[in-house]
PDB file as gemmi writes it, atoms N, CA and C in Angstrom:
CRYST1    1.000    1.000    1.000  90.00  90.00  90.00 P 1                      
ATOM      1  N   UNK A   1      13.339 -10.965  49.695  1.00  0.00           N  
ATOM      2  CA  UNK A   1      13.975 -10.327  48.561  1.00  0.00           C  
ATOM      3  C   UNK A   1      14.383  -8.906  48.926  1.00  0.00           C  
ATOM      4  N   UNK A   2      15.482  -8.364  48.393  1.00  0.00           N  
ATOM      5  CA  UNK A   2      15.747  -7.354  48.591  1.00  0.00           C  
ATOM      6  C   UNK A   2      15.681  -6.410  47.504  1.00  0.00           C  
ATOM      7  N   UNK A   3      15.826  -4.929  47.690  1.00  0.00           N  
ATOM      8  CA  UNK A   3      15.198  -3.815  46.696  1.00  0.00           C  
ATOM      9  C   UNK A   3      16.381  -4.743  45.451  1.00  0.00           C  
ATOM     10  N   UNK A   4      17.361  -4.451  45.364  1.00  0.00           N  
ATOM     11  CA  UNK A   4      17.635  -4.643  43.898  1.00  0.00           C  
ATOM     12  C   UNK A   4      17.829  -5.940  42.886  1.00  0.00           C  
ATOM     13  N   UNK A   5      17.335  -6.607  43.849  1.00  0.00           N  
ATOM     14  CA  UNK A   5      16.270  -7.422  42.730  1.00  0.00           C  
ATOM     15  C   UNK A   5      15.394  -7.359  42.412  1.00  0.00           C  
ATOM     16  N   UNK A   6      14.152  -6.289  43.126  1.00  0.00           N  
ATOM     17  CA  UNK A   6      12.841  -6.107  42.625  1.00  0.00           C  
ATOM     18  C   UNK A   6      13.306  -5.041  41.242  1.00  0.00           C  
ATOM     19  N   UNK A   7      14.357  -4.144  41.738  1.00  0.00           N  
ATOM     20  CA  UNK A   7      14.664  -3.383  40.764  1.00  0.00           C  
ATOM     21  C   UNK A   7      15.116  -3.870  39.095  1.00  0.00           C  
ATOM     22  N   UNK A   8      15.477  -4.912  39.352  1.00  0.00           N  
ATOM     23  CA  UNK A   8      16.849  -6.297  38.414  1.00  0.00           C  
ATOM     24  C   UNK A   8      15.724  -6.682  37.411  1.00  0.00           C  
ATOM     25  N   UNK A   9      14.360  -7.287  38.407  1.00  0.00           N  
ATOM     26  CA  UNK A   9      13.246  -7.826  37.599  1.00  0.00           C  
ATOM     27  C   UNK A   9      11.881  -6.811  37.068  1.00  0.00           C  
ATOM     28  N   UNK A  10      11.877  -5.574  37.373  1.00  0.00           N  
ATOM     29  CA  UNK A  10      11.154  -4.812  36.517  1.00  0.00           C  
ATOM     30  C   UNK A  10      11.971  -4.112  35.765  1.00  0.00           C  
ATOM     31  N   UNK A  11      13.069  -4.269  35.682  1.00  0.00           N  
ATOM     32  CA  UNK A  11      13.974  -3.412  34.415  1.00  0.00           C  
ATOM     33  C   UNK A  11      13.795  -4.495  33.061  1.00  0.00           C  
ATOM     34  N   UNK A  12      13.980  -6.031  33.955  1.00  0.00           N  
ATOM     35  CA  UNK A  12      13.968  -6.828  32.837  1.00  0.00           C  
ATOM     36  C   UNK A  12      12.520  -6.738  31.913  1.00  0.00           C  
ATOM     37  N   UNK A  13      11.443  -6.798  33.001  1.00  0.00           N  
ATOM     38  CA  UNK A  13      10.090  -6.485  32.264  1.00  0.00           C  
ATOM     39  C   UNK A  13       9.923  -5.367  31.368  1.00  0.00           C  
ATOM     40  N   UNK A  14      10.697  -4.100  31.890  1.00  0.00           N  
ATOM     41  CA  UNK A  14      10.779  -2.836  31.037  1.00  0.00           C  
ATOM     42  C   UNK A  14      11.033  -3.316  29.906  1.00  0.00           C  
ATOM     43  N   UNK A  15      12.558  -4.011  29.794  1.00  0.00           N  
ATOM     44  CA  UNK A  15      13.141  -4.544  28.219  1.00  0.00           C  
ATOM     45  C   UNK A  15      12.667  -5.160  27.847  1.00  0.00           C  
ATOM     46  N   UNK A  16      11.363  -6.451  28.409  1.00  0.00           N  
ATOM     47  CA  UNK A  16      10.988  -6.749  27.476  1.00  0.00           C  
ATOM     48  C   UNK A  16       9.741  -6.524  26.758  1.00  0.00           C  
ATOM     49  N   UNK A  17       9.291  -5.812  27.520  1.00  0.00           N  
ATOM     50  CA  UNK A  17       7.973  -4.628  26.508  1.00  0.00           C  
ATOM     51  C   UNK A  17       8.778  -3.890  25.702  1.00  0.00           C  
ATOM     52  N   UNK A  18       9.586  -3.318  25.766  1.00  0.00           N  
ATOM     53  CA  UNK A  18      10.214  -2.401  24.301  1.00  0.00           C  
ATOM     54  C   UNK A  18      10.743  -3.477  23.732  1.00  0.00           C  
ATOM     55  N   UNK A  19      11.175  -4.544  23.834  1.00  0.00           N  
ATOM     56  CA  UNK A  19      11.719  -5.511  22.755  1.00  0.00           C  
ATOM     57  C   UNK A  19      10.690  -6.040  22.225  1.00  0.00           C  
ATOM     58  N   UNK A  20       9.121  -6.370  22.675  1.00  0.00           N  
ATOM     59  CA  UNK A  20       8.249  -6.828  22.143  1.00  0.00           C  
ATOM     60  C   UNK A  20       7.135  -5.025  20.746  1.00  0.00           C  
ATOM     61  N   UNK A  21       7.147  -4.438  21.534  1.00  0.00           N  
ATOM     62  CA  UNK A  21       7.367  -3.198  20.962  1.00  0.00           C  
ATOM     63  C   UNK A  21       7.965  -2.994  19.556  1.00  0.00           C  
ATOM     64  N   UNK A  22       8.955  -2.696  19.863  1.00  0.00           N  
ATOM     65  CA  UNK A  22      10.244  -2.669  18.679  1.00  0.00           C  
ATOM     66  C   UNK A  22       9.710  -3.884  17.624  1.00  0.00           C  
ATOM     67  N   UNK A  23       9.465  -5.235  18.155  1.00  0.00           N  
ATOM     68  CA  UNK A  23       9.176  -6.090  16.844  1.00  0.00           C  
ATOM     69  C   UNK A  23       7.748  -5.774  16.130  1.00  0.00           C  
ATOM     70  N   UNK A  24       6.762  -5.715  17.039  1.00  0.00           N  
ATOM     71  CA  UNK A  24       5.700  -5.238  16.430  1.00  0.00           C  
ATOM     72  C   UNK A  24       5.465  -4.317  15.591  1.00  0.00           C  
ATOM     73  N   UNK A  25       6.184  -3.212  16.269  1.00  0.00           N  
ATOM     74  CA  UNK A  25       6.225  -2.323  15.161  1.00  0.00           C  
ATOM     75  C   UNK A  25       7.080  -2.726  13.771  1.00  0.00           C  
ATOM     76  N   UNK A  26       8.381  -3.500  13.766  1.00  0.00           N  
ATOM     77  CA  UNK A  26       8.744  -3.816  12.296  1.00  0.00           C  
ATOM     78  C   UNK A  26       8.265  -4.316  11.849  1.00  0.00           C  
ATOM     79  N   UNK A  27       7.372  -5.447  12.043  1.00  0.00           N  
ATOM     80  CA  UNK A  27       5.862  -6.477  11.389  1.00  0.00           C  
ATOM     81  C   UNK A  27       4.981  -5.402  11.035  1.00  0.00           C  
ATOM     82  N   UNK A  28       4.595  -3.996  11.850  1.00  0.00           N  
ATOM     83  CA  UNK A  28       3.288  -3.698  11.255  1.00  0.00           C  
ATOM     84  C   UNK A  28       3.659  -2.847  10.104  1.00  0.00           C  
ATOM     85  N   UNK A  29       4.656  -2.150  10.078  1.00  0.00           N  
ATOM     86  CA  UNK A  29       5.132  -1.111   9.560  1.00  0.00           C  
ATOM     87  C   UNK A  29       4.811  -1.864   7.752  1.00  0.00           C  
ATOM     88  N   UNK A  30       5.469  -2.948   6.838  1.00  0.00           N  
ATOM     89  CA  UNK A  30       5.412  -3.359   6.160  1.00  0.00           C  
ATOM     90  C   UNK A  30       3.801  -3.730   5.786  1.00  0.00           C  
ATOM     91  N   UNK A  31       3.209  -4.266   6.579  1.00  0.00           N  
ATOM     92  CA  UNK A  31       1.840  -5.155   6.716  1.00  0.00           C  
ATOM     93  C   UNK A  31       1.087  -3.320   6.353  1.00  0.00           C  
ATOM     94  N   UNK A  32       1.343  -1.811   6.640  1.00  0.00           N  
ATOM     95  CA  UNK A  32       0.282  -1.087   6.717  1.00  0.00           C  
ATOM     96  C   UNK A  32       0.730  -0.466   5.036  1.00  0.00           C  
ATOM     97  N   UNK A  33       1.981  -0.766   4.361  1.00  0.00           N  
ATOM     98  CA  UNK A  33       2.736  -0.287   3.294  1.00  0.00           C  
ATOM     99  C   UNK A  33       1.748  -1.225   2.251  1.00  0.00           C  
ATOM    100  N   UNK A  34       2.172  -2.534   2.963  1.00  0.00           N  
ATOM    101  CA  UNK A  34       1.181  -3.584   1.475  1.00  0.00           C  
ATOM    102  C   UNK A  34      -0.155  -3.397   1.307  1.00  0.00           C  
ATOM    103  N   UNK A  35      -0.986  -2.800   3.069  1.00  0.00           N  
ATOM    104  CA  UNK A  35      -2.578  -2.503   2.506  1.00  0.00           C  
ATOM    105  C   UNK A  35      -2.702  -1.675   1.855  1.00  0.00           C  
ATOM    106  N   UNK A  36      -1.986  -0.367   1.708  1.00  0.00           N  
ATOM    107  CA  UNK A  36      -2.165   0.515   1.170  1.00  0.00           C  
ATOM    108  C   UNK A  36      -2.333  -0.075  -0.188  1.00  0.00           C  
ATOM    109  N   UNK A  37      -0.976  -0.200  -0.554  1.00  0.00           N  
ATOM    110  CA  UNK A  37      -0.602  -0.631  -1.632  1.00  0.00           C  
ATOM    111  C   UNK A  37      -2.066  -1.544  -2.447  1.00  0.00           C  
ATOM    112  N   UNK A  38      -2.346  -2.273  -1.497  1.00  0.00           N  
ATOM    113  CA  UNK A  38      -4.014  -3.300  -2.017  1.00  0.00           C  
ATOM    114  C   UNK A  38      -4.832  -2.302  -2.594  1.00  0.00           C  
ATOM    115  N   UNK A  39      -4.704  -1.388  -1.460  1.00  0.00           N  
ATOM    116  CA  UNK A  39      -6.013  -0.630  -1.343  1.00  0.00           C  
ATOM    117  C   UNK A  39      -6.291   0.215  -2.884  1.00  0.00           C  
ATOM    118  N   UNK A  40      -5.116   1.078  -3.184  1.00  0.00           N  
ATOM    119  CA  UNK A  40      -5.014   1.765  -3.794  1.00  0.00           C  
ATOM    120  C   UNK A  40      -4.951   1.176  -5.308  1.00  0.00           C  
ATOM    121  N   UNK A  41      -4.165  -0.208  -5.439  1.00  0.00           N  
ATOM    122  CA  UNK A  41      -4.719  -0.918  -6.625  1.00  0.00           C  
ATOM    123  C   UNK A  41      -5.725  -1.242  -6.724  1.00  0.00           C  
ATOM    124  N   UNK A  42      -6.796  -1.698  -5.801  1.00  0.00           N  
ATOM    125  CA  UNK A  42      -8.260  -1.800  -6.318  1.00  0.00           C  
ATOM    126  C   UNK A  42      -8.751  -0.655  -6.726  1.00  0.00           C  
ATOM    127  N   UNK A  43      -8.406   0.365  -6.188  1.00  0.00           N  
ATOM    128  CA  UNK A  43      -9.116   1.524  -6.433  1.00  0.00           C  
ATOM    129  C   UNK A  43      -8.885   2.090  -8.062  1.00  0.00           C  
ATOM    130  N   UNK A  44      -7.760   1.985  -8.038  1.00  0.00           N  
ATOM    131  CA  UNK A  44      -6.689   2.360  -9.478  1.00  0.00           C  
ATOM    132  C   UNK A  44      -7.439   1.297 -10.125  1.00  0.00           C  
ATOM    133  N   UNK A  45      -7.929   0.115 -10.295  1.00  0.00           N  
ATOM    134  CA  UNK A  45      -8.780  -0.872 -11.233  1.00  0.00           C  
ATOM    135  C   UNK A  45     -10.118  -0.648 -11.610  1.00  0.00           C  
ATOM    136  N   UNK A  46     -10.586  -0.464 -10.323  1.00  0.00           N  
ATOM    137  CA  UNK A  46     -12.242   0.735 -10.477  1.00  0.00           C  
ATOM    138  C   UNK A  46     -11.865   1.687 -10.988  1.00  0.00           C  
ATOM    139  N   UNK A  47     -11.337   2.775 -11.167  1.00  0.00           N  
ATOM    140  CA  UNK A  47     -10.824   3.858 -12.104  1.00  0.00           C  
ATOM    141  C   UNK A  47     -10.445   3.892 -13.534  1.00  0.00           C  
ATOM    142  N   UNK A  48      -9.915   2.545 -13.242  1.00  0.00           N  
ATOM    143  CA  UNK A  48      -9.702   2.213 -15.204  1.00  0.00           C  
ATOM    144  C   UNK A  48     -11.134   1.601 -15.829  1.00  0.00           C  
ATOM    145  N   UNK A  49     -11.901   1.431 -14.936  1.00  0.00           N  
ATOM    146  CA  UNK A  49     -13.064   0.441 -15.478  1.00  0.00           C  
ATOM    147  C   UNK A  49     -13.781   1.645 -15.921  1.00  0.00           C  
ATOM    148  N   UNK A  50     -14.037   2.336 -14.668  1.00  0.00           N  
ATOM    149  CA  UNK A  50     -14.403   3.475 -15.241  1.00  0.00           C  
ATOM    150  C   UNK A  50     -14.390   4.310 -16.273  1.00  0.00           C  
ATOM    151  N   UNK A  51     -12.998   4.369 -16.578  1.00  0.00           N  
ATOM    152  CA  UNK A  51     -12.831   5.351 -17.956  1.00  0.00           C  
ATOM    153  C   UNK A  51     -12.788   4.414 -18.598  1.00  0.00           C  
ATOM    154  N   UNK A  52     -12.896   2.997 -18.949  1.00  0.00           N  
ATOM    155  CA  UNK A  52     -13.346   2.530 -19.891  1.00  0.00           C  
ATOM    156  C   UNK A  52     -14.243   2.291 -20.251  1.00  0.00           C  
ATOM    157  N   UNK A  53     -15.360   2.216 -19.236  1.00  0.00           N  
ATOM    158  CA  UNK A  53     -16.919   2.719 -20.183  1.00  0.00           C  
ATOM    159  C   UNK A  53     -17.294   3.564 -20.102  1.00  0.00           C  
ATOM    160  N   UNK A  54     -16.651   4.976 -19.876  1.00  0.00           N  
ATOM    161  CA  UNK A  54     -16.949   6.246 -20.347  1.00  0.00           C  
ATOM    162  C   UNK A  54     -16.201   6.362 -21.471  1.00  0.00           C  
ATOM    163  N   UNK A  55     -15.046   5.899 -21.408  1.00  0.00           N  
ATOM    164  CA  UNK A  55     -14.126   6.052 -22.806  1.00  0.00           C  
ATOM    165  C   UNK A  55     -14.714   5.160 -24.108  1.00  0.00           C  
ATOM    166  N   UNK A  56     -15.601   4.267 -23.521  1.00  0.00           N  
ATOM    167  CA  UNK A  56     -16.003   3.270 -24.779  1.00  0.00           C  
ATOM    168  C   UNK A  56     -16.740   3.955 -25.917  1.00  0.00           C  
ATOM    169  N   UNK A  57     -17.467   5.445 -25.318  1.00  0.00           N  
ATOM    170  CA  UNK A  57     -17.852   6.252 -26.389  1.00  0.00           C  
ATOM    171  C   UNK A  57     -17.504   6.912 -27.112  1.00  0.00           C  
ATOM    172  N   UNK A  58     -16.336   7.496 -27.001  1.00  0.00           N  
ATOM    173  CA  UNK A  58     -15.068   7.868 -27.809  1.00  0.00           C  
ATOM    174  C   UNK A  58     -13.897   6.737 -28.318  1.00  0.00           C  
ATOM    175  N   UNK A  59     -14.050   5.264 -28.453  1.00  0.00           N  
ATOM    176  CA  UNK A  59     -13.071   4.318 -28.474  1.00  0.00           C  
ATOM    177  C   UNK A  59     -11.452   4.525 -27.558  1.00  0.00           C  
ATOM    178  N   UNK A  60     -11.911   5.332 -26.955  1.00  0.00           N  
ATOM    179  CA  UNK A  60     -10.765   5.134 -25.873  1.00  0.00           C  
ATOM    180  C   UNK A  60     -10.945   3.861 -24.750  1.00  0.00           C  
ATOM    181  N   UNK A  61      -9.397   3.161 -24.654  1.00  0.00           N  
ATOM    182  CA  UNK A  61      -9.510   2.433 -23.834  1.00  0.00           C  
ATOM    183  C   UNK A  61      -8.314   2.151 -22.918  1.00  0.00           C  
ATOM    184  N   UNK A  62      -8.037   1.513 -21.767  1.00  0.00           N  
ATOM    185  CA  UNK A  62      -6.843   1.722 -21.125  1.00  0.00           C  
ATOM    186  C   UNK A  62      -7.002   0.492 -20.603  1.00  0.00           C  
ATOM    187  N   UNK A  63      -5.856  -0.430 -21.540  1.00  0.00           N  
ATOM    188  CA  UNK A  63      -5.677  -2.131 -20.908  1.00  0.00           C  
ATOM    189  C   UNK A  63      -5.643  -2.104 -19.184  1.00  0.00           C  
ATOM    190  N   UNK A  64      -6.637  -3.189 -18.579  1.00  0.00           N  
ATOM    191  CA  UNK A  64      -6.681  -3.525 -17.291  1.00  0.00           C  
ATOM    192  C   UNK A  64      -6.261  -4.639 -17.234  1.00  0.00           C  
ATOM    193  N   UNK A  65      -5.024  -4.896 -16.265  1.00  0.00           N  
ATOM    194  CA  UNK A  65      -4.189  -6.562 -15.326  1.00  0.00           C  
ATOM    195  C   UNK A  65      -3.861  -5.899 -14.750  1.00  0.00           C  
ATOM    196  N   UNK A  66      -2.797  -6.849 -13.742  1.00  0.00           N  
ATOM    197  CA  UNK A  66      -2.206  -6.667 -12.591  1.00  0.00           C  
ATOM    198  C   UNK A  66      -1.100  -5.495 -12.733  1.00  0.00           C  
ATOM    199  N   UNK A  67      -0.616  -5.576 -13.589  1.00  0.00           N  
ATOM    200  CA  UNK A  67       0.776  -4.597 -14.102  1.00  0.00           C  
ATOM    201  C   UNK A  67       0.289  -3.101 -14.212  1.00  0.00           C  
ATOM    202  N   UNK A  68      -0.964  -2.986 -14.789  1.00  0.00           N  
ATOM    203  CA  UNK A  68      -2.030  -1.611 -14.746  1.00  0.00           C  
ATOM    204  C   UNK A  68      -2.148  -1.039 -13.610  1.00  0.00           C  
ATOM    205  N   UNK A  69      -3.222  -2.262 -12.675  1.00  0.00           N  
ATOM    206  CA  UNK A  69      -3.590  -1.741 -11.062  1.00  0.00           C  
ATOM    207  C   UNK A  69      -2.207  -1.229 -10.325  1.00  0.00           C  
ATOM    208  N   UNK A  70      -1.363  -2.346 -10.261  1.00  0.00           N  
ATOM    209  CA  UNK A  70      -0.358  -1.855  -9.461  1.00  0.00           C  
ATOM    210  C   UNK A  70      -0.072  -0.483  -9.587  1.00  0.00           C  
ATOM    211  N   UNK A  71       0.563  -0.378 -11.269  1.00  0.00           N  
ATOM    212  CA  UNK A  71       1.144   0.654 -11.432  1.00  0.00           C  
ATOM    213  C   UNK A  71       0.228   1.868 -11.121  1.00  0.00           C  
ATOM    214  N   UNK A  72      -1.147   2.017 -11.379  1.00  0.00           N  
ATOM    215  CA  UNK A  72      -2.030   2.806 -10.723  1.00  0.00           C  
ATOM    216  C   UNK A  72      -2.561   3.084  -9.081  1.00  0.00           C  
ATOM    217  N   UNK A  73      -2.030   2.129  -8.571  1.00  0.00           N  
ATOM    218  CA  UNK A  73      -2.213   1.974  -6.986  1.00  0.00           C  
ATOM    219  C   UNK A  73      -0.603   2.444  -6.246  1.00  0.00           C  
ATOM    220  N   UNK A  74       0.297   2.692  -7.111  1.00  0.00           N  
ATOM    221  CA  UNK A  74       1.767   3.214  -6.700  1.00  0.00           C  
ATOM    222  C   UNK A  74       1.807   4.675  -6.936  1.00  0.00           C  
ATOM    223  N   UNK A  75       1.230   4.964  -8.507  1.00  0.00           N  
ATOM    224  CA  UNK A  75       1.266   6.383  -8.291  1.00  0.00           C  
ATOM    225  C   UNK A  75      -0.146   6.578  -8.005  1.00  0.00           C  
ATOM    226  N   UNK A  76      -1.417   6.481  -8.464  1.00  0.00           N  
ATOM    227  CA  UNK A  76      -2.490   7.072  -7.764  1.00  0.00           C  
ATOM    228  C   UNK A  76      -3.267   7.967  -9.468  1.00  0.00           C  
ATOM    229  N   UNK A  77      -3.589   8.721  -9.405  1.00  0.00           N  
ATOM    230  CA  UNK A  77      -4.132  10.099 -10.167  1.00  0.00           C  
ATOM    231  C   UNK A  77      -2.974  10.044 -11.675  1.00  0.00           C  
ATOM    232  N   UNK A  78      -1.737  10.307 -11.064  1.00  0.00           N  
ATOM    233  CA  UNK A  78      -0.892  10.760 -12.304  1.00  0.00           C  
ATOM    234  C   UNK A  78      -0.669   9.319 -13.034  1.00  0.00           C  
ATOM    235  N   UNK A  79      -0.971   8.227 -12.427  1.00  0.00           N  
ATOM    236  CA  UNK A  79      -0.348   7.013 -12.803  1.00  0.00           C  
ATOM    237  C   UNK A  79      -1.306   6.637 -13.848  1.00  0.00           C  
ATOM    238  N   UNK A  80      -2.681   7.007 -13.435  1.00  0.00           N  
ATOM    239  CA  UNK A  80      -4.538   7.013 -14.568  1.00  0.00           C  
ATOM    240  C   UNK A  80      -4.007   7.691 -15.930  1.00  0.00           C  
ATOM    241  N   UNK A  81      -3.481   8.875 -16.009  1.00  0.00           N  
ATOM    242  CA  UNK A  81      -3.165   9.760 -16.809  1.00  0.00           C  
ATOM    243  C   UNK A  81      -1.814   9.520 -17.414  1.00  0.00           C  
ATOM    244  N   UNK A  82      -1.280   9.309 -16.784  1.00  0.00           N  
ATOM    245  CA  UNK A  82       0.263   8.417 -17.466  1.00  0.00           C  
ATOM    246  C   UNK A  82       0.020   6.957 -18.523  1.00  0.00           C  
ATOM    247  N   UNK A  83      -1.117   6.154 -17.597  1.00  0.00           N  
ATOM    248  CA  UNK A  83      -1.546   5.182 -18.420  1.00  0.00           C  
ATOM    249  C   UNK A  83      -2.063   5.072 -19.811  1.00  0.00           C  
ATOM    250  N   UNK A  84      -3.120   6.431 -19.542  1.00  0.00           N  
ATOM    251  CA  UNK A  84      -4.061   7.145 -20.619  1.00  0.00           C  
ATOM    252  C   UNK A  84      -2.972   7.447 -21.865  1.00  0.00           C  
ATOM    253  N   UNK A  85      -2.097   8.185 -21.392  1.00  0.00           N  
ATOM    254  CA  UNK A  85      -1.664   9.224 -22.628  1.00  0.00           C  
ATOM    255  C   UNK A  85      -0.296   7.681 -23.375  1.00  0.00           C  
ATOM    256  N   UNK A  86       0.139   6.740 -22.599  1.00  0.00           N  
ATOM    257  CA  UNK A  86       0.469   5.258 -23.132  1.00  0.00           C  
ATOM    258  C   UNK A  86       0.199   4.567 -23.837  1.00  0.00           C  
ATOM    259  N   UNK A  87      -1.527   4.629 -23.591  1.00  0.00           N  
ATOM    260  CA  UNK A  87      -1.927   3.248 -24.052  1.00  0.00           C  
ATOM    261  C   UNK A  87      -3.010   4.328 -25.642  1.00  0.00           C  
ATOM    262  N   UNK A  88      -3.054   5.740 -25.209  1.00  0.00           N  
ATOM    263  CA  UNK A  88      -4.158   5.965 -26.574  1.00  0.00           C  
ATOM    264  C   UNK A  88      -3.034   6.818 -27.152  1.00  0.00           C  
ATOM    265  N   UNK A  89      -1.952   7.234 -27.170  1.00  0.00           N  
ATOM    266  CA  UNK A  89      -1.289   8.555 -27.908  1.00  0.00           C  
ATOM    267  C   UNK A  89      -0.120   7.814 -28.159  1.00  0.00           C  
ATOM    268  N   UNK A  90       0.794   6.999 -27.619  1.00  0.00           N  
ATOM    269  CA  UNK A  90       2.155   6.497 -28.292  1.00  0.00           C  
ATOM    270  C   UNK A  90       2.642   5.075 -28.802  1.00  0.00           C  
ATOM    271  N   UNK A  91       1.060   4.204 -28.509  1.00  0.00           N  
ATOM    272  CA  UNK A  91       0.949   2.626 -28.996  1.00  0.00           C  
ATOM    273  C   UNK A  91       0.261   3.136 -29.974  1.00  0.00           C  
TER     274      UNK A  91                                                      
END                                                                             
């Protein structure tokens, strides 16, 4: 064999680690968006549970489903307080 085919066949290997690269990363990129996303709705569900049996002593309460968590696992903090001032001040 001569040099530029050794050259021919580690360029090809080069391309195809960055082509394997490149896909991985568009698979993980989504896959680390949706854990979050999990993550932060469970958390946002423990948070409403929370202020609902602290709130149960004042009859405050803040409906918990899926439509709640999410929306509490998208915004986080303001989304608890957005929920709050929804579900006890304008229903």
């Amino acid at each position: 064999m001569d040099m530029s085919m050794e050259i021919g066949i580690l360029l090809a290997y080069a391309f195809g680690i960055l082509v394997l690269y490149v896909i991985g990363y568009v698979f993980l990129v989504p896959i680390k968006i949706l854990l979050k996303l999990v993550v932060n709705s469970v958390l946002g569900g423990l948070l409403i549970l929370i202020i609902n049996f602290i709130g149960s002593f004042w009859d405050i309460q803040i409906p918990l489903n899926l439509i709640s968590a999410i929306f509490v696992g998208i915004l986080g903090i303001p989304g608890v307080v957005l929920l709050f001032i929804l579900s006890n001040f304008i229903f």
